[in-house]
PyMOL CGO cylinders between C-alpha atoms (Angstrom):
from pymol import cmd
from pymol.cgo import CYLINDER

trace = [
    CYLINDER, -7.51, 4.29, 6.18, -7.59, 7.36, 3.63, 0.3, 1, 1, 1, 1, 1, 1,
    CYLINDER, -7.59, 7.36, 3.63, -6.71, 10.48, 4.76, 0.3, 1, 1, 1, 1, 1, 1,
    CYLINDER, -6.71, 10.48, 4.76, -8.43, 13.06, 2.46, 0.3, 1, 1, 1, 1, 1, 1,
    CYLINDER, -8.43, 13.06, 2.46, -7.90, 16.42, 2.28, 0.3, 1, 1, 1, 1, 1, 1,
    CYLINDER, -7.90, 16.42, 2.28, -10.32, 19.57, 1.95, 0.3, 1, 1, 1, 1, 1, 1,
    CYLINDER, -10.32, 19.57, 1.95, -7.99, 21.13, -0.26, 0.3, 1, 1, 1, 1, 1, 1,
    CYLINDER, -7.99, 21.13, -0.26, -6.62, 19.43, -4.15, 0.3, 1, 1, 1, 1, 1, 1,
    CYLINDER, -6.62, 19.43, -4.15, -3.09, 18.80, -3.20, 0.3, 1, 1, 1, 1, 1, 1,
    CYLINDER, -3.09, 18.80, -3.20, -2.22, 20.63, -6.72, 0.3, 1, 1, 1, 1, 1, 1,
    CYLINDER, -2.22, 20.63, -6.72, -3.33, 24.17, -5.60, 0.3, 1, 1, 1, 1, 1, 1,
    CYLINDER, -3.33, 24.17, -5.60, -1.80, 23.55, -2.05, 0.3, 1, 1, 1, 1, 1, 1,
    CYLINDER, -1.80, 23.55, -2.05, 1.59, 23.33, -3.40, 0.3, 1, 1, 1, 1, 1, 1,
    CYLINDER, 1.59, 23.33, -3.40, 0.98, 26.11, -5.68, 0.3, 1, 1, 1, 1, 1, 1,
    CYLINDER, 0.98, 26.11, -5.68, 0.01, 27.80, -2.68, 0.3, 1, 1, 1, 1, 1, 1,
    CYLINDER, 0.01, 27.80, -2.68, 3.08, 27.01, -1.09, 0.3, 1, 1, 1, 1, 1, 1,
    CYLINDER, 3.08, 27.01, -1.09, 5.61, 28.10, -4.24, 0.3, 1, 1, 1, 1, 1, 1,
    CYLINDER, 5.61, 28.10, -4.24, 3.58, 31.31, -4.16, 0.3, 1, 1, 1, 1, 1, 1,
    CYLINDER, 3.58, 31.31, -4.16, 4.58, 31.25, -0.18, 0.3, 1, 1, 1, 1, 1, 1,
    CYLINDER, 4.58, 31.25, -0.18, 8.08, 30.22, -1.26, 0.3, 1, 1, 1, 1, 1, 1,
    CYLINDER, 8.08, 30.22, -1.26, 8.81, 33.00, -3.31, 0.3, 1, 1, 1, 1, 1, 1,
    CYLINDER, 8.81, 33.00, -3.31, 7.22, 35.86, -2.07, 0.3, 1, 1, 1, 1, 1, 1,
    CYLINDER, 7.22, 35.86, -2.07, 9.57, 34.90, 1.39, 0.3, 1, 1, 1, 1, 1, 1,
    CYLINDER, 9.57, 34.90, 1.39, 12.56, 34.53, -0.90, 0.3, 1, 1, 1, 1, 1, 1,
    CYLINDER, 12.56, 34.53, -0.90, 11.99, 37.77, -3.04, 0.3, 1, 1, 1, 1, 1, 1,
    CYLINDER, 11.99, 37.77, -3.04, 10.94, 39.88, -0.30, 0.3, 1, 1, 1, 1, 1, 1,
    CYLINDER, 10.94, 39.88, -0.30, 13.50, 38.64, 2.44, 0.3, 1, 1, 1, 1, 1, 1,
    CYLINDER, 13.50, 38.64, 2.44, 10.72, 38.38, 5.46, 0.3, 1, 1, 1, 1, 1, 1,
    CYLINDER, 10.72, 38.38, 5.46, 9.34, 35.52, 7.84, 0.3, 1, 1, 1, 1, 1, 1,
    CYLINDER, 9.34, 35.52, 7.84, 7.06, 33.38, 5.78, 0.3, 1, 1, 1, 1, 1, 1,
    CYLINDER, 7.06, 33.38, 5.78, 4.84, 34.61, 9.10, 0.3, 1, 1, 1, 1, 1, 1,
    CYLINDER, 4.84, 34.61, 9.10, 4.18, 37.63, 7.22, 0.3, 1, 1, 1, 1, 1, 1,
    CYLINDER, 4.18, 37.63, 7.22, 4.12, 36.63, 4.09, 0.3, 1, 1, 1, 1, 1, 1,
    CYLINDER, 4.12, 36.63, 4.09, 0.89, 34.25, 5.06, 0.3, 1, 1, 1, 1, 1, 1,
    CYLINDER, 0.89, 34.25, 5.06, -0.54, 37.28, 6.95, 0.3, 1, 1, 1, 1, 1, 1,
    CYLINDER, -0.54, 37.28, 6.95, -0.42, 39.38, 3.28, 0.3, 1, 1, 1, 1, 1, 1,
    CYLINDER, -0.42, 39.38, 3.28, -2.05, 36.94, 1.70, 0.3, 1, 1, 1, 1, 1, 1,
    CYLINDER, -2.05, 36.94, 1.70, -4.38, 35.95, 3.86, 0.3, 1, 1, 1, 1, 1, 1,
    CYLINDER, -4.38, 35.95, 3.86, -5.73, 39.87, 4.29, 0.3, 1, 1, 1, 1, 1, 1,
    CYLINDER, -5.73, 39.87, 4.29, -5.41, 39.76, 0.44, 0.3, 1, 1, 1, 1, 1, 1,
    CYLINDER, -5.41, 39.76, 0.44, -8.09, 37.06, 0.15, 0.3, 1, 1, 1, 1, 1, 1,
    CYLINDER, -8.09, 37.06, 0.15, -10.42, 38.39, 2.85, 0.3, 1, 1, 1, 1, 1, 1,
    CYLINDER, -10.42, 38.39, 2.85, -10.56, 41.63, 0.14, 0.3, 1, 1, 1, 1, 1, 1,
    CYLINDER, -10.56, 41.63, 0.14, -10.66, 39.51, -2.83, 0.3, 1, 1, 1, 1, 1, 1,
    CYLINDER, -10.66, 39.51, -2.83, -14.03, 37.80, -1.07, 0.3, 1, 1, 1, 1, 1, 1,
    CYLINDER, -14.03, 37.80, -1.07, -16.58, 39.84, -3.39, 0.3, 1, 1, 1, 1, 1, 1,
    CYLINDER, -16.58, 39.84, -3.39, -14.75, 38.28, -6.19, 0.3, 1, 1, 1, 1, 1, 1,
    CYLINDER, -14.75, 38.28, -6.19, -14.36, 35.05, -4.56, 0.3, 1, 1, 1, 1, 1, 1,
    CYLINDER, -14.36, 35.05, -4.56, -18.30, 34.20, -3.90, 0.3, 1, 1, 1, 1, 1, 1,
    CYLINDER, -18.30, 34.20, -3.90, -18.75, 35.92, -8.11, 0.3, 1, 1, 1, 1, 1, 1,
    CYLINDER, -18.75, 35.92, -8.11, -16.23, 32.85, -8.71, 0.3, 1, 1, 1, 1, 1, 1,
    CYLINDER, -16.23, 32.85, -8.71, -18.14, 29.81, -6.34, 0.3, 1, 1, 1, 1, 1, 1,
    CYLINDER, -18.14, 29.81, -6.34, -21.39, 31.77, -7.83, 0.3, 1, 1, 1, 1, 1, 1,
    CYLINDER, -21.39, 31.77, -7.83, -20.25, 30.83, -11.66, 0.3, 1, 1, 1, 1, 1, 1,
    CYLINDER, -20.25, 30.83, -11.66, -19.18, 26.86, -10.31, 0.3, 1, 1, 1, 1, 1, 1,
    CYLINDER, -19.18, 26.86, -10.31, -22.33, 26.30, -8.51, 0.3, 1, 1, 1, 1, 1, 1,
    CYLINDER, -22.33, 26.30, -8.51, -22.28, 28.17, -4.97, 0.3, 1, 1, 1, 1, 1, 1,
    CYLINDER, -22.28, 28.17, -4.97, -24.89, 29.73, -3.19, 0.3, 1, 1, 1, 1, 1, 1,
    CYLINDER, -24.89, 29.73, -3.19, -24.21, 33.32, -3.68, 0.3, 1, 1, 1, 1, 1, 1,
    CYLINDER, -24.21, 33.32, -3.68, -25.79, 35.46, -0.47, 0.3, 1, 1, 1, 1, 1, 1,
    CYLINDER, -25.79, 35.46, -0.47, -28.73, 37.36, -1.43, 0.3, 1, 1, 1, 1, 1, 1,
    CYLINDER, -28.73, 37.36, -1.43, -29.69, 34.97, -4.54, 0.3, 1, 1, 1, 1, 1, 1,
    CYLINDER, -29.69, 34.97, -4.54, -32.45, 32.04, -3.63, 0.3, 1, 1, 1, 1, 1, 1,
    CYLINDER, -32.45, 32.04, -3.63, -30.61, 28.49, -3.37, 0.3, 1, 1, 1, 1, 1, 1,
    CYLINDER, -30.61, 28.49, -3.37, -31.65, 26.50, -6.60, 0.3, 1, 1, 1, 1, 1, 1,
    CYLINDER, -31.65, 26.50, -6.60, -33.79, 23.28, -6.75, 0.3, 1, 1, 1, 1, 1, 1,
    CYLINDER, -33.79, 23.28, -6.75, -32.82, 20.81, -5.61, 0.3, 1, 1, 1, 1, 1, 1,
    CYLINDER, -32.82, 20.81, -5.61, -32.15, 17.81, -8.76, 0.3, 1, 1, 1, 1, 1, 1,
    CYLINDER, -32.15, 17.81, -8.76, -34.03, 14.13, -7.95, 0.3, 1, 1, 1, 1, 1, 1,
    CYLINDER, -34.03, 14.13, -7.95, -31.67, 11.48, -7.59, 0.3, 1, 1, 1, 1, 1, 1,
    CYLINDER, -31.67, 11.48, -7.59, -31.67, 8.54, -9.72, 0.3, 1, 1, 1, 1, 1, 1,
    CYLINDER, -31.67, 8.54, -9.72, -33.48, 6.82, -7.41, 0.3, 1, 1, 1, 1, 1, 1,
    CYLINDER, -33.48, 6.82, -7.41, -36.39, 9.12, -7.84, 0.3, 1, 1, 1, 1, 1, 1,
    CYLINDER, -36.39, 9.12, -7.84, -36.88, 9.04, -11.30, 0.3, 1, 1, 1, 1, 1, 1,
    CYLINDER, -36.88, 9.04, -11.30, -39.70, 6.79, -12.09, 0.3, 1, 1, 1, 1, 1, 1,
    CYLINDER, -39.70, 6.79, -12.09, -38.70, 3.79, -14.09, 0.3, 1, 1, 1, 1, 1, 1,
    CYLINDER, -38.70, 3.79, -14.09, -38.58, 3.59, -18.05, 0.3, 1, 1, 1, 1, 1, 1,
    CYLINDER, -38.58, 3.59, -18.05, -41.46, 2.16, -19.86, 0.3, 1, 1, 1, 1, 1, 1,
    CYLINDER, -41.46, 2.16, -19.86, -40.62, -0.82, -22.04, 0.3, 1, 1, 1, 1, 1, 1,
    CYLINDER, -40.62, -0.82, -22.04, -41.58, 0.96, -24.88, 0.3, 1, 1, 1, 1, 1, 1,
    CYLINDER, -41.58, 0.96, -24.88, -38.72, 3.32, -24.56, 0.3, 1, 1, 1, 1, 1, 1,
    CYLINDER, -38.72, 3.32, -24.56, -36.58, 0.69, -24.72, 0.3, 1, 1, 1, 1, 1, 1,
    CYLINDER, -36.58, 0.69, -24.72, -37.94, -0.92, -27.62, 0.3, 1, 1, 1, 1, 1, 1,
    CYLINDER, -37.94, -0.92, -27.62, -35.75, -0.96, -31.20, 0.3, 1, 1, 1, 1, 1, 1,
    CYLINDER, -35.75, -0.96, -31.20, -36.56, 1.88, -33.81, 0.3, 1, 1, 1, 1, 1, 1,
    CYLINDER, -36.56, 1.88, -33.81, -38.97, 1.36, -36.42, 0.3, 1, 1, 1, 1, 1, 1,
    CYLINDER, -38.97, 1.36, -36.42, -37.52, -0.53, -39.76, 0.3, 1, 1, 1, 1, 1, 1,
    CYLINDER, -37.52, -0.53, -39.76, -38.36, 1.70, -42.81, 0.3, 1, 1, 1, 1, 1, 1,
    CYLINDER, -38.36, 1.70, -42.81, -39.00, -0.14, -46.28, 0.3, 1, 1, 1, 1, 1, 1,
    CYLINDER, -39.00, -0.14, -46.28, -37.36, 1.95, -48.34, 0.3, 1, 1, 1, 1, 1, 1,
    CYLINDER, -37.36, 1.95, -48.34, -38.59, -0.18, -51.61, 0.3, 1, 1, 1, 1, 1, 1,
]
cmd.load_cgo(trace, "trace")
């Protein structure tokens, strides 16, 4: 079985270096260092839903957009779509 993960495993362990070196620069429990950061992204949420907003996100406030078909809702092609261009005689 797969395990899979909410987060990509590339910004987790940039995450962590950023965890990693705060701790070692500042000399205090990685405890705290977590607790900084964390209050540091509950502040940074304005710019945080402007961000999601830009990739796709609901943005509170701002109707949802349409929803897209599927391909399964598309009605089929017509032959004639799917016919070969036109030969030009260019005699």
């Amino acid at each position: 079985m797969r395990k899979t993960y909410w987060y990509p495993a590339t910004t987790a362990a940039e995450f962590a270096a950023v965890v990693e070196d705060l701790h070692f620069a500042t000399r205090l429990d990685k405890s705290v260092v977590m607790d900084e950061l964390i209050k540091a992204a509950i502040k940074a949420r304005p710019q945080v839903v402007r961000a999601l907003a830009k990739r796709g996100g609901r943005v509170p406030g701002v109707p949802a957009p349409t929803r897209v078909p599927s391909l399964s809702e598309h009605p089929p092609m017509q032959a004639s779509s799917l016919s070969e261009p036109e030969q030009r005689d260019e005699g």
